[in-house]
N, C-alpha and C positions, 0 to 999 in steps of 0.2 A: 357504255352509254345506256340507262337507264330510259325504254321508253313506254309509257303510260299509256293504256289506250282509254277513253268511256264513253258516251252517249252524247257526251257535247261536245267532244272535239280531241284531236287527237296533240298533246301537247306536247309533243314531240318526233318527229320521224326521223331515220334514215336516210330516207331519201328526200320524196315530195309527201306532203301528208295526205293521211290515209286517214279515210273515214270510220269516225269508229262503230263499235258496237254498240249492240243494245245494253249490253252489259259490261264492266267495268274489267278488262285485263292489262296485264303488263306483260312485259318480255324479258324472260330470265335471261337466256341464252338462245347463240342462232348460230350455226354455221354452214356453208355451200358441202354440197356434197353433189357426187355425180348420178345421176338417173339410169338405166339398163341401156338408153340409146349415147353416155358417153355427156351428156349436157349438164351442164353446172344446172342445181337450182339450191335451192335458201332452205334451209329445214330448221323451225323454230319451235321453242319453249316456253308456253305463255302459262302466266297461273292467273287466278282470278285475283281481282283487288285486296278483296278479303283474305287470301294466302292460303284456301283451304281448296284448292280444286287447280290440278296442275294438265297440262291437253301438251300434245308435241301436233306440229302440221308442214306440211310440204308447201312450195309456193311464194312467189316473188313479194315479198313485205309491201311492195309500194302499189301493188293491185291487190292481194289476199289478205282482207281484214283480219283478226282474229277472230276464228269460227271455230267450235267444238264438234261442229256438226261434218264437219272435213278434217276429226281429228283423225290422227295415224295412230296413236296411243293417248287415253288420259288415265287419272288417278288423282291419288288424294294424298297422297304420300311425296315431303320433299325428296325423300333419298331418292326414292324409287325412278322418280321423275329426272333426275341427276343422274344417275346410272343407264336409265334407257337413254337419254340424250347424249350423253357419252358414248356408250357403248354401238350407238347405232353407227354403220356404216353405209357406202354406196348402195344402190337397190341391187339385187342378185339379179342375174337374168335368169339364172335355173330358176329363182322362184314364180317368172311370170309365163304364165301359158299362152303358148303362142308366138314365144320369141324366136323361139327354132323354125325354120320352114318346115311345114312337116306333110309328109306323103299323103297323096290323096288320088283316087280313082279321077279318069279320064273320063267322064259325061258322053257317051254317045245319046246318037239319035233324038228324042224329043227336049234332053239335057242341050243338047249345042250351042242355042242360043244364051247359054249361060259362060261360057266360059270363059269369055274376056269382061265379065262384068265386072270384079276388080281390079282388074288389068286398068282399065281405064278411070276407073275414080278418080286417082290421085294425075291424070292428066288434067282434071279439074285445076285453073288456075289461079290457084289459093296461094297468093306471096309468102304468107307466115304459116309454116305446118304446125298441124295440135297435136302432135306424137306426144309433146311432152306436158299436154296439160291433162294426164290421166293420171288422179294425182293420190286415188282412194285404196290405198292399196291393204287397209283392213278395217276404216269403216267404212258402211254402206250409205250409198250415194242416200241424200234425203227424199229423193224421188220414189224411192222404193218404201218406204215405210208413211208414205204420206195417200199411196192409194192403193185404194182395196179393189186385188186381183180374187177375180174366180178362178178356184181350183178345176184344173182340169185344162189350161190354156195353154196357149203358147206367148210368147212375148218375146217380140225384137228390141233388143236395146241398143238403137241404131247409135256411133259413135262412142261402144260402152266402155272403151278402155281396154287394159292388160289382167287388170285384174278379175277374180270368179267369185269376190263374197256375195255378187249379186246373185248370182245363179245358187251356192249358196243356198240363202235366204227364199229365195220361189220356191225351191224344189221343197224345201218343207211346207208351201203351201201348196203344193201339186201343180205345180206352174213351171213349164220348161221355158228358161230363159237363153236365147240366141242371140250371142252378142256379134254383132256386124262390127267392125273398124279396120278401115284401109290402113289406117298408119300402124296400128298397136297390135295386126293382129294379121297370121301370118294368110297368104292367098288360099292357101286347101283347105283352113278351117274359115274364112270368108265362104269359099263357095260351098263347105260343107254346110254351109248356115242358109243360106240362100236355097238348096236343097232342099232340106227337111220344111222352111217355110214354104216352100212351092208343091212340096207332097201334102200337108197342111192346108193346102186352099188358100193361103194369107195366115197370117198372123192373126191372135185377136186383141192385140194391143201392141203400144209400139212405145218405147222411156228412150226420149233424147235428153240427157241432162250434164249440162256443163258445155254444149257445143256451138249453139249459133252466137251465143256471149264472146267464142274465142275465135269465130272467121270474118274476116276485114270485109271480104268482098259482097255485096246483097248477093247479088247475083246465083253466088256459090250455098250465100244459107236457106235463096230463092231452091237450089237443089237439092238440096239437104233433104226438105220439106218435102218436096216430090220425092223422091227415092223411099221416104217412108210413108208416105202414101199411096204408094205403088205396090209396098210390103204389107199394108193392113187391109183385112177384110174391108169390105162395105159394109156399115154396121159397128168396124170395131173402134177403138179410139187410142190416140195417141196423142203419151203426159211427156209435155214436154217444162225442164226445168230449166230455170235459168239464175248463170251465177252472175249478180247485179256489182260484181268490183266495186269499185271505188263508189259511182252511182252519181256519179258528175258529167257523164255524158262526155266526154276529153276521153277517148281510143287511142290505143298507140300499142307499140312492139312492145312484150314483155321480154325475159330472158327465158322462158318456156314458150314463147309463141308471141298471141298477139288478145290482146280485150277490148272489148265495145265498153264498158263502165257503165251499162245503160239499165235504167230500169224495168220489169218486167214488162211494163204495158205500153214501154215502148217497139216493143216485137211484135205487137197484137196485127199491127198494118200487115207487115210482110208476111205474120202464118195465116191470117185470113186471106191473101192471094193464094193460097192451097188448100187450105184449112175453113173456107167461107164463114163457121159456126162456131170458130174458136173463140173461148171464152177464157179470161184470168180468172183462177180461182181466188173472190175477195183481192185481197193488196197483197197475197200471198205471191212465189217466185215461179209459180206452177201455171201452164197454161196446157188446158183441158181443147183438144182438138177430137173433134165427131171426125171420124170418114164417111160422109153422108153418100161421097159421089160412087161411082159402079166400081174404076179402079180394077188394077189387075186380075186380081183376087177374083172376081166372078168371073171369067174365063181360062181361072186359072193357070197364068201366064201365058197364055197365046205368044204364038212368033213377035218380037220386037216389042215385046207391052212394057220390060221392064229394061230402059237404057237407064244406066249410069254413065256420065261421061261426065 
């Protein structure tokens, strides 16, 4: 089955239709393959209308538009394109960091109050887990290349995934990027993260991208919000992205988790309850949050400042 994507409508789907692009693709080929945690997901082969630019992507057809910018490989070459889609297999777990548990010192004294902090994250009751909507496993998230870090920072990327082409990518601009995730990322380097940002003073900036799109409950994206507000100076800001699905406002389970399909400026309400000064950048996917308020960071983690549950 031959399905068409373009800019007015999508004339054909698999499943339930999917909204198209800005620009005009089809879908050569698609097949399920298994993810590092063992889950089926969809890995597809879209080329451009015009036949001269071919992208591969991870992600349930009937929520993940075709996007170049969430490609896992593109090119310009039929064969080429044929041969990596073929030839690709399951995701490795050896290639993801952090899949192993892996040994970490025991925090005394002024450390203590750290210890179970992601112990209890995932007591958060989140019905649909996002383990499996980390889905960039070699391009870089677009949050990253859409705002301009000072060199010399730190940067939490709270929810960032399995993957390190982010970090990557900072470190060449002298930027050490700390990635926090309960699901994707094992406890010793969670707390070894939480560390170094708490020797740090805060964070001076915080990339949630791809995350309050894929949690059902407010509640839980209401803490989201806090927990990285809790991690960034006073002073510093946190870009938060968002992937707009389908963009028909209709939520539901995906086969990776679960999607809001909501448009960006529909988030605006619930990070201004954290976020008071947060701003959309234009009709862009980016929502620009100041940390005006005092936040942990200026007392640099006192007893009990920073609960995750």
């Amino acid at each position: 089955m031959r399905i068409v994507y373009n800019k007015n409508k999508a004339i054909k789907a698999s499943r339930r239709p999917v909204r198209a692009s800005q620009d005009g693709y089809e879908l050569v080929k698609r097949k399920d393959i298994r993810d590092s945690g063992g889950w089926l997901t969809e890995y597809s082969l879209y080329r451009t209308t015009d036949g001269k630019h071919y992208f591969c992507m991870f992600g349930d057809s009937d929520i993940y538009e075709p996007d170049p910018d969430y490609a896992d490989w593109e090119g310009d070459s039929y064969e080429e394109a044929i041969e990596w889609f073929d030839n690709y297999e399951d995701l490795d777990s050896d290639d993801i960091y952090g899949a192993e548990e892996e040994p970490y010192e025991e925090y005394t004294g002024e450390h203590d109050q750290y210890e179970d902090v992601w112990d209890s994250i995932k007591d958060i009751d989140q019905e649909f887990s996002s383990e499996n909507t980390s889905i960039n496993k070699t391009r870089l998230p677009k949050v990253f290349s859409i705002v301009n870090f000072e060199p010399g920072t730190v940067n939490v990327d709270y929810g960032g995934g399995r993957f390190d082409n982010a970090a990557d990518y900072l470190s060449d601009k002298d930027v050490v990027n700390i990635v926090l995730d309960p699901f994707n990322r094992s406890k010793g380097h969670n707390r070894e993260g939480i560390n170094l940002i708490r020797e740090h003073g805060g964070a001076d900036t915080a990339t949630c991208s791809n995350v309050l799109n894929v949690i059902k409950e407010p509640q839980n994206r209401i803490q989201v919000l806090e927990n990285i507000k809790s991690l960034v100076k006073p002073g510093g800001t946190a870009y938060i992205y968002i992937h707009e699905g389908n963009k028909d406002d209709v939520e539901g389970p995906t086969r990776n988790g679960y999607q809001l399909n909501k448009k960006t400026d529909k988030y605006l309400d619930e990070v201004r309850q954290v976020f008071p000064n947060a701003q959309q950048k234009g009709k862009s996917q980016l929502i620009i949050a100041p940390n005006d308020g005092a936040g942990v960071a200026a007392s640099r983690y006192s007893d009990n400042d920073l609960v995750v549950c």
